[in-house]
C-alpha positions in Angstrom: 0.1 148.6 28.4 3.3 146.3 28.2 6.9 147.5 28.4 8.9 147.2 25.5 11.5 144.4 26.5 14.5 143.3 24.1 17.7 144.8 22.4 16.2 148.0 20.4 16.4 147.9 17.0 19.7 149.5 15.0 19.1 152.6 12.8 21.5 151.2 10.3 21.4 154.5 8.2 22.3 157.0 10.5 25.0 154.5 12.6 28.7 155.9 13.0 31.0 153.7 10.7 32.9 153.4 14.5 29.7 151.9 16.0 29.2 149.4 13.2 30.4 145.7 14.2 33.2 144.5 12.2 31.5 141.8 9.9 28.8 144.1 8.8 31.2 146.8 7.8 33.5 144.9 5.7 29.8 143.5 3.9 28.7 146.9 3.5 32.5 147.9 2.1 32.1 144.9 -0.5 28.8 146.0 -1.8 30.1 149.3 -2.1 32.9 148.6 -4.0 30.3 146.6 -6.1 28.3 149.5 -6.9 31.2 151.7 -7.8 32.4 148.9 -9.9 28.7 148.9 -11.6 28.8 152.7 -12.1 32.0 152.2 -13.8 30.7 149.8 -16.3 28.0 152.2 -17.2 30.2 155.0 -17.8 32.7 153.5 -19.5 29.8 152.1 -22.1 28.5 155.9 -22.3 32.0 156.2 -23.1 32.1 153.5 -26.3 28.6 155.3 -27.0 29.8 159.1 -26.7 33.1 157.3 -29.0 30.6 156.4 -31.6 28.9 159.3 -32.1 31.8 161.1 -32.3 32.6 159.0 -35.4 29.3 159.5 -36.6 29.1 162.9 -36.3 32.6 163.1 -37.9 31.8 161.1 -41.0 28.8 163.7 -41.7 30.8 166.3 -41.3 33.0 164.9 -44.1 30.2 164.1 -46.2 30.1 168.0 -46.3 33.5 167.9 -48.0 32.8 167.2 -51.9 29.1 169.6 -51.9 31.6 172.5 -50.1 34.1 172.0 -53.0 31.4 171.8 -55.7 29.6 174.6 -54.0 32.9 176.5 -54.1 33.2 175.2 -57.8 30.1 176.0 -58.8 30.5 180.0 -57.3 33.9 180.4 -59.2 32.3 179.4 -62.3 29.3 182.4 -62.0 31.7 184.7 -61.2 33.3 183.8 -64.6 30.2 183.9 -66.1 29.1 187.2 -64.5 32.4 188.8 -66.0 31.5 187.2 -69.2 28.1 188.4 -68.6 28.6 191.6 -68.1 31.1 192.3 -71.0 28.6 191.1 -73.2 26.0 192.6 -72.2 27.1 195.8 -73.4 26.2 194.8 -76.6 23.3 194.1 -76.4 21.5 195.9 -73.2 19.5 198.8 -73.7 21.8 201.0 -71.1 24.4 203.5 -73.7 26.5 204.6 -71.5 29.3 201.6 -72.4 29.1 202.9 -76.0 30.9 205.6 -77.5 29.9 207.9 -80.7 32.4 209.0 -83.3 30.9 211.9 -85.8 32.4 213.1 -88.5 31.0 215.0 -91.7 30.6 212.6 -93.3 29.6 209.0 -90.7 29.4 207.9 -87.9 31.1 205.0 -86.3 30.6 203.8 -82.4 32.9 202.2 -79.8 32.2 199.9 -76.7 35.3 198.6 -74.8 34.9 194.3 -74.9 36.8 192.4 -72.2 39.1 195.5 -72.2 40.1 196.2 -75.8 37.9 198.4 -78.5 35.4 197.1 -80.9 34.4 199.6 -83.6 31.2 199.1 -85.9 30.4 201.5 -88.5 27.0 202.6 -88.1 26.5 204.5 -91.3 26.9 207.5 -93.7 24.9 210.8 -92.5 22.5 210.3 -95.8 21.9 206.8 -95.5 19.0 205.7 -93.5 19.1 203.3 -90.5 18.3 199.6 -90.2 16.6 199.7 -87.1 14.9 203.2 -87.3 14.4 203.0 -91.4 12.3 206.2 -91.5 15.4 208.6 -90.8 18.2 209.7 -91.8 21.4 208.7 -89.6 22.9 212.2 -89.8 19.3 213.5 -88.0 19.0 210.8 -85.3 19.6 211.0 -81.4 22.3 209.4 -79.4 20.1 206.7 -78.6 18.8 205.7 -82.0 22.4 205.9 -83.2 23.3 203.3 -80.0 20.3 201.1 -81.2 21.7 201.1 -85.0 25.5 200.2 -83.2 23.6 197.4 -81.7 22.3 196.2 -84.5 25.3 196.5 -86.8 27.4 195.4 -84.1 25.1 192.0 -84.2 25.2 191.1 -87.3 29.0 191.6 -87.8 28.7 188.9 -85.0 26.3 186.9 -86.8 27.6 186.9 -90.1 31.5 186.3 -88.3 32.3 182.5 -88.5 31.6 181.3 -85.0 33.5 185.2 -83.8 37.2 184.9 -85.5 36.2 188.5 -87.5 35.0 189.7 -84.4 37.9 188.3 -82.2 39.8 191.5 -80.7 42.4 189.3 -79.6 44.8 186.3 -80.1 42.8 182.7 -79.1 44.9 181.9 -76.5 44.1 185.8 -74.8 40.6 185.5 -75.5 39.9 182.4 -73.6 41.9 183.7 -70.5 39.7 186.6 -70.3 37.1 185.5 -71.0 37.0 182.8 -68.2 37.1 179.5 -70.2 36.9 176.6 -68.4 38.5 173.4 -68.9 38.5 169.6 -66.7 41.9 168.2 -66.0 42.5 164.0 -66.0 40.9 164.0 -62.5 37.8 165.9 -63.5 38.0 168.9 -61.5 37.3 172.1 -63.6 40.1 174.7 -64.0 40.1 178.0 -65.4 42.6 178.0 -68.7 45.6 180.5 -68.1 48.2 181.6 -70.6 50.8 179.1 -68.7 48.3 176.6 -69.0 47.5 177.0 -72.5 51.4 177.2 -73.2 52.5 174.3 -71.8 49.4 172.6 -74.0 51.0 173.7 -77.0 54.6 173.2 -75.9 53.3 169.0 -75.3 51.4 168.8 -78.6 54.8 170.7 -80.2 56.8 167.5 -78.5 54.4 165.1 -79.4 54.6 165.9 -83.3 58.3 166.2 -83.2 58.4 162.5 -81.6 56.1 160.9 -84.2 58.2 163.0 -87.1 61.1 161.0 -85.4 59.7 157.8 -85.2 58.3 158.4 -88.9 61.8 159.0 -90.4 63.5 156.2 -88.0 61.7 153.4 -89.9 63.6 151.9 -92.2 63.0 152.6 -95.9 62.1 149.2 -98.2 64.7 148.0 -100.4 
């Protein structure tokens, strides 16, 4: 077997940064700072990358925005309609507990409370027979038939009022705040119509006439 002669080979990996010669520790330095410098780069393009998905994730979130406000739109206007719901259905729902009998000797008149005022409907005469039960007498029927025959009654005073100013318990202006009307401004978004609102619609169409009567009598009469 022959001996090993020669300078042993350097375990580079494992050599003291004091036992390294001079030369190949400044080389070693340089590509270091080369590989930090490389690592930067790829950070900082993460960076432009994280950046943009940022604005990405942004501008969905925005998109949200105008469904959100229609949703919210949208709700406001069934809880108007639920009120509006509701209130009517009292006139025409089979439940009789939102209407109230009047008897006397003679008739009999009944009572359900609309967007909180009274509405009174004259059912009948206690010898007349009913519209809806036509085989008996209105003084000899039950609290439901005589809620079925206020029903009815209360129907056709509806039906035969043109388009509901008999049946309006209330001024216009009232009736459209409580019952929820909805109106769109000049930018299209829908607003509920308040008694301010509705005010300063009239006060504008009160200053518009007066301006044209102006303008009408300013003109200048033909000789």
């Amino acid at each position: 077997m022959k001996n090993k002669t020669g300078r042993p080979p350097i375990d580079w990996k494992n050599l003291p940064y004091d036992e390294y010669p001079l030369e190949n520790l400044l080389g070693k330095r340089s590509r270091m700072w080369g590989w930090i410098e490389g690592r930067e780069d790829k950070i900082s393009k993460i960076d432009k990358d994280v950046e943009e998905l940022k604005k990405k994730i942004q501008k969905l979130e925005d998109s949200k925005y105008p469904h959100l406000s229609q949703i919210n739109e949208w709700e406001r206007e069934l809880k108007l309609m639920n009120v509006v719901i509701n209130q009517k259905s009292k006139l025409t729902d089979k439940g009789n507990e939102s209407i109230s009998l009047v008897k006397t000797d003679k008739h009999i008149r009944g009572k359900v409370s609309y967007f909180g005022k009274p509405v009174w409907c004259h059912i009948g005469s206690l010898h007349m027979n009913g519209k809806v039960h036509t085989d008996k007498l209105i003084g000899k029927m039950s609290d439901d038939e005589l809620c079925d025959e206020f029903r009815y009654k209360l129907s056709m005073k509806i039906k035969t009022s043109k388009k509901g100013d008999s049946f309006r318990v209330l001024p216009k202006k009232e009736m459209d705040k409580r019952k929820g009307v909805v109106t769109k401004d000049v930018t299209g978004k829908v607003r509920k119509v308040t008694s301010k609102s509705l005010d300063e619609r009239d006060e504008y169409k009160k200053k518009k006439d007066r301006s044209v009567y102006v303008k009408e009598s300013d003109k200048k009469k033909p000789k």
